[in-house]
Wavefront OBJ file of the C-alpha trace (Angstrom):
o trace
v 0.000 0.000 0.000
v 1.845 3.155 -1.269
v 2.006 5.946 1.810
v 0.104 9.597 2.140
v 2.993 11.821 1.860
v 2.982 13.910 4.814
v 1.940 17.255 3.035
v -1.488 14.985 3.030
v -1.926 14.498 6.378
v -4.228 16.031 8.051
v -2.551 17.734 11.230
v -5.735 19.356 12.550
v -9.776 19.162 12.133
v -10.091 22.039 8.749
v -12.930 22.272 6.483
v -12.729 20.047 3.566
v -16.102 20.580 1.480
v -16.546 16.542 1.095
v -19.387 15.106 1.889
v -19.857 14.020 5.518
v -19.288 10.147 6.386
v -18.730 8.503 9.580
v -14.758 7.209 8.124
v -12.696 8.114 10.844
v -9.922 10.839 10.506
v -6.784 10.664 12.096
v -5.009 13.736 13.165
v -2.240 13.361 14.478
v -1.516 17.055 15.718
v -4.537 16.435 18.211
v -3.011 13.669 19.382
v 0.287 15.465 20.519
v -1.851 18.349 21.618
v -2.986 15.928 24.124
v -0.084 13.482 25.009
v 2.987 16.756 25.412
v 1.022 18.629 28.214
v -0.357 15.509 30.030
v 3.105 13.486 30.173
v 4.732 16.817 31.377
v 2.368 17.636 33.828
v 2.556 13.768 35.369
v 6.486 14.135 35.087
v 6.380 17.455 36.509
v 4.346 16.259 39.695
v 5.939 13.018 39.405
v 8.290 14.071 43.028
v 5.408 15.592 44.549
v 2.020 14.224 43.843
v -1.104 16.343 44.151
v -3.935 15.300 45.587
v -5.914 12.748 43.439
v -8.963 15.517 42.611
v -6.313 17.507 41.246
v -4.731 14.817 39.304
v -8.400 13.819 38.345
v -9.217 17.219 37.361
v -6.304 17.775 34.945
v -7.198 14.608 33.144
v -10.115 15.065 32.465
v -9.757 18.447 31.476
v -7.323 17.288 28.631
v -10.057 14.272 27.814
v -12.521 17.470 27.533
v -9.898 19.040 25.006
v -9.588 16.080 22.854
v -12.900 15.234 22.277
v -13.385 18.802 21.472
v -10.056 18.776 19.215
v -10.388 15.462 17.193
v -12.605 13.608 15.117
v -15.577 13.414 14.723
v -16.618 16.617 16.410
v -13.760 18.421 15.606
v -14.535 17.746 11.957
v -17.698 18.550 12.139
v -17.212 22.012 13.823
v -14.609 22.990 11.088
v -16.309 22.606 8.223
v -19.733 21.462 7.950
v -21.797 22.627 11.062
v -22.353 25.380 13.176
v -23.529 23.975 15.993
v -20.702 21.655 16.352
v -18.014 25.103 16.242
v -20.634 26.076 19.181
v -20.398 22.913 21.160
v -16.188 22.565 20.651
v -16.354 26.896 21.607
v -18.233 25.792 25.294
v -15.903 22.757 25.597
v -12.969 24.247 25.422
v -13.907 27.468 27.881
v -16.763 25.517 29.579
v -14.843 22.171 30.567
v -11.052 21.927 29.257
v -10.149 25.437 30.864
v -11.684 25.037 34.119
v -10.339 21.788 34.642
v -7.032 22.175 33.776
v -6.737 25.032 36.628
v -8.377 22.974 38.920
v -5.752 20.153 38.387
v -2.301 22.428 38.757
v -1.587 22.475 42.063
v 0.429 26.491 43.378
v 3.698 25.099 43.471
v 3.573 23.370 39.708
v 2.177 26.854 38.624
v 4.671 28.923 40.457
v 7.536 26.738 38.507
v 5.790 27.015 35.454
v 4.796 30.859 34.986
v 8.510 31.755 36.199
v 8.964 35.137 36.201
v 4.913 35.495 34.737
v 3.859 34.599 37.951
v 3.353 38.413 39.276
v 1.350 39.117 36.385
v -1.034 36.242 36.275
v -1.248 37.112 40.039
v -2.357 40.572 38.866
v -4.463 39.585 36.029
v -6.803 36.892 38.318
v -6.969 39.841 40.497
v -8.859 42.435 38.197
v -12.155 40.290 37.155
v -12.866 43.828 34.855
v -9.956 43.113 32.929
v -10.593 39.049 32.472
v -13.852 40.104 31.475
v -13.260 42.229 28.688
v -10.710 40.357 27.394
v -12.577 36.969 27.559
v -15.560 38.781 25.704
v -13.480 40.708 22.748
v -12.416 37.097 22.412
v -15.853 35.061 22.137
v -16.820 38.219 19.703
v -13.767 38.303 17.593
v -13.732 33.995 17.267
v -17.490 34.307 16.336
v -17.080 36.739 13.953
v -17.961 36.151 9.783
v -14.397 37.171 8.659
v -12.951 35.253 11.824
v -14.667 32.270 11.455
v -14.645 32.397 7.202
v -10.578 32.868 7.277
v -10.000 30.406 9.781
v -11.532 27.446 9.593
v -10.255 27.380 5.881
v -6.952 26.204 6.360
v -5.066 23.410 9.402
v -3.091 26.465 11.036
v -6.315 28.921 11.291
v -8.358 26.236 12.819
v -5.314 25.521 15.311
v -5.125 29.075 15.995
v -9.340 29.172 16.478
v -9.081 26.471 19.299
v -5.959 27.328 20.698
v -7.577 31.168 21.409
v -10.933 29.643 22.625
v -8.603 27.641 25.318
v -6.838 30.858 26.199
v -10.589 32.836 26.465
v -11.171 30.094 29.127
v -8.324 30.158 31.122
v -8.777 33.705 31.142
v -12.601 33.685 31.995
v -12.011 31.186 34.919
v -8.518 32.660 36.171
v -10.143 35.281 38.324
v -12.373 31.717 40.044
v -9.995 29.213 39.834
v -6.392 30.261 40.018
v -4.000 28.409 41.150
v -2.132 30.853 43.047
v -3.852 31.743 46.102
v -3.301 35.434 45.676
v -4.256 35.750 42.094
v -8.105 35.678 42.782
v -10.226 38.648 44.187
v -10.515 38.170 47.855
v -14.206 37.902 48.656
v -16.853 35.463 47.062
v -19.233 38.012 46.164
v -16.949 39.803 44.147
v -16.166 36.413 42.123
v -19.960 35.809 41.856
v -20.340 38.619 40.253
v -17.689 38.738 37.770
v -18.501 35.149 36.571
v -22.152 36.341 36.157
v -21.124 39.705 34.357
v -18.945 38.047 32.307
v -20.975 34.852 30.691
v -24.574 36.198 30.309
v -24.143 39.940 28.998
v -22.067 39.958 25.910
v -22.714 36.120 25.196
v -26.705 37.252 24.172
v -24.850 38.934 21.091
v -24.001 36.351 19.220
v -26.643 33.767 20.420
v -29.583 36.321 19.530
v -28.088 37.038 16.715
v -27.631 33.616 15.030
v -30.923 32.181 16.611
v -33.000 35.017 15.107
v -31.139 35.733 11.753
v -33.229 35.153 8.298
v -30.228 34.429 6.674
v -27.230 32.171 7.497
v -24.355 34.129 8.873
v -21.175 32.151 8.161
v -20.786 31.288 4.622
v -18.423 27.956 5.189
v -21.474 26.526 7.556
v -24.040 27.530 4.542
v -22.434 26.188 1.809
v -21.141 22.939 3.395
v -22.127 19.350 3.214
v -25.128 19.262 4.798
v -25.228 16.711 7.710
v -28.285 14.674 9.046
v -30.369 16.311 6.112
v -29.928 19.436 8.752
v -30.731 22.686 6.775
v -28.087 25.534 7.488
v -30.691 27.661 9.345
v -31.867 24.981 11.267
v -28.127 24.383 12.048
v -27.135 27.627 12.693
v -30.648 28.513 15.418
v -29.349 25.449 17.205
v -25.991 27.309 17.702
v -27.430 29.880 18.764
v -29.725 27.988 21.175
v -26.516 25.817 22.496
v -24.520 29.397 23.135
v -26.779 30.819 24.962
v -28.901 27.735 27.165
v -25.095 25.639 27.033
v -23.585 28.029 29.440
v -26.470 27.604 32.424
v -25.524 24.379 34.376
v -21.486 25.264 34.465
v -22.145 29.020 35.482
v -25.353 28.617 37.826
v -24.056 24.925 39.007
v -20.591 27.075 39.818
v -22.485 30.359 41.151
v -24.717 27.802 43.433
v -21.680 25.639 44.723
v -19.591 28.946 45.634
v -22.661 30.592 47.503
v -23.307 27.053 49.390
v -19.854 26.957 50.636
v -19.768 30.924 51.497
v -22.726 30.043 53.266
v -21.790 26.818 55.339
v -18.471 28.860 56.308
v -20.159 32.325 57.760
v -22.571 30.118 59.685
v -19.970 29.184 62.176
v -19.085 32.680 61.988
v -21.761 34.386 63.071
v -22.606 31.813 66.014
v -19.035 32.685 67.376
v -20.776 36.494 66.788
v -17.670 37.086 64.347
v -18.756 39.894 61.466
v -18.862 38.214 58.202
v -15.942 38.573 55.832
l 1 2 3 4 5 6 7 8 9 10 11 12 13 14 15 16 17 18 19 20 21 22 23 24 25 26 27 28 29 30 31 32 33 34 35 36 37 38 39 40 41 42 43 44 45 46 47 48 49 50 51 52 53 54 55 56 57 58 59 60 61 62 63 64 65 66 67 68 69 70 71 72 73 74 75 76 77 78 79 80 81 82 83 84 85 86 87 88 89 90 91 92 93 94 95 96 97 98 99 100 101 102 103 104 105 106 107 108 109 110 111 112 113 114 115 116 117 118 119 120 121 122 123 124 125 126 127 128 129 130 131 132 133 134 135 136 137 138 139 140 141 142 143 144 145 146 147 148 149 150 151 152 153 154 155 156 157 158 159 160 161 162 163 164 165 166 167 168 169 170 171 172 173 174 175 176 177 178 179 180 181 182 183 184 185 186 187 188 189 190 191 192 193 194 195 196 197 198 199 200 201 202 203 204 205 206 207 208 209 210 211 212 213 214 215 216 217 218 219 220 221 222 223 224 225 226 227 228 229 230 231 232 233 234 235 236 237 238 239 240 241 242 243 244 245 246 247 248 249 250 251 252 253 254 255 256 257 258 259 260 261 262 263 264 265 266 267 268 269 270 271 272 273 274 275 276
């Protein structure tokens, strides 16, 4: 059997404008998107273990990643429908992000950042700033001439995911950072900020492809259709999974944070201490 020279491998999910089937794809840049940062993170704790959630957590945030990243989802959001790009978008700043925090314990993170580590300190603590730059983000990734340039070619889909991870990390630093100082002191203020930042700009988009006449993205319009799924049809199911996808992570995280505020300042206020 004569061998794909390697100009014909496919590296990373892109569109390809051939008609959907359920032949499996590999891509082998997904693969070492996954295997690099999960062998260096068990070498790196190799000495000094973390506790097993952690461990747990980082796993399965880089299982979240891959079946985000690879085949068949991550062909399907590439080239042929929208709601898949919508689903990978949530996956990735929904459920890879988040994880991956969770699992890096403050020492791994202090030997990673280096000389970073004052800034990410600084950046976790000004929510404002995490904000704005996770929502110029989730805008700029969802726009027509983002999406249209992008998802064309191996390295612009690469670059697509690879900024939706950073969006997370950045949305979730402020919750979920690993260094102790890097996260605004009191649980209201976090509360807030994750609210503020995942249900105001978010509507944008959503409304916007679940009420448009007209397709928005081009690539999504034109492609293969999938499941005899018509491309409005597809893209008011994007819309729908932006803006209903986001409401167990958020609300389940908003609800967990206030119940464990609230079992802390009971023993508070019995010792008549004034609530932090």
């Amino acid at each position: 059997m004569a061998e794909l020279p390697l100009a014909a491998i496919s590296w990373w999910c892109t569109a390809t404008g051939r008609p959907w089937t359920w032949s499996w794809i590999p891509y082998p840049g997904v693969w070492l998107a996954v295997a690099v940062p999960l062998v260096a993170y068990l070498r790196a704790t190799s000495r000094r273990p973390p506790d097993r959630r952690r461990r747990v957590a980082f796993i399965a945030g880089m299982a979240v990643f891959w079946v985000a990243s690879d085949w068949p989802l991550g062909t399907l959001g590439a080239g042929y429908l929208a709601s898949a790009h919508m689903t990978q978008f949530l996956l990735y700043t929904l459920g890879a992000a988040p994880l991956l925090l969770l699992g890096i314990p403050e020492d791994l993170a202090t030997r990673m950042l280096g000389r970073l580590t004052d800034g990410v300190r600084r950046l976790g603590r000004s929510p404002i700033l995490c904000g704005v730059v996770y929502n110029l983000l989730l805008l700029v990734t969802h726009s027509p001439p983002a999406v249209e340039t992008l998802r064309r070619s191996q390295v612009g889909s690469f670059t697509m995911d690879l900024v939706w991870m950073a969006a997370g990390f950045v949305l979730w630093l402020p919750i979920l950072s690993p260094l102790a100082e890097g996260r605004p002191r009191t649980v209201a203020a976090r509360m807030a900020y994750l609210f503020a930042a995942t249900a105001v700009v978010a509507v944008i988009p959503a409304s916007l492809l679940t009420f448009a006449d007209t397709p928005v993205y081009e690539i999504y319009e034109l492609a293969p259709r999938v499941w005899g799924l018509s491309a409005r049809a597809d893209q008011q199911l994007a819309g729908i999974v932006m803006k209903l996808g986001t409401i167990p992570v958020v609300w389940g995280t908003l609800g967990t944070m206030w119940f464990r505020w609230a079992s802390r300042e009971r023993p508070a206020d019995r010792l008549g201490t004034p609530p932090r």
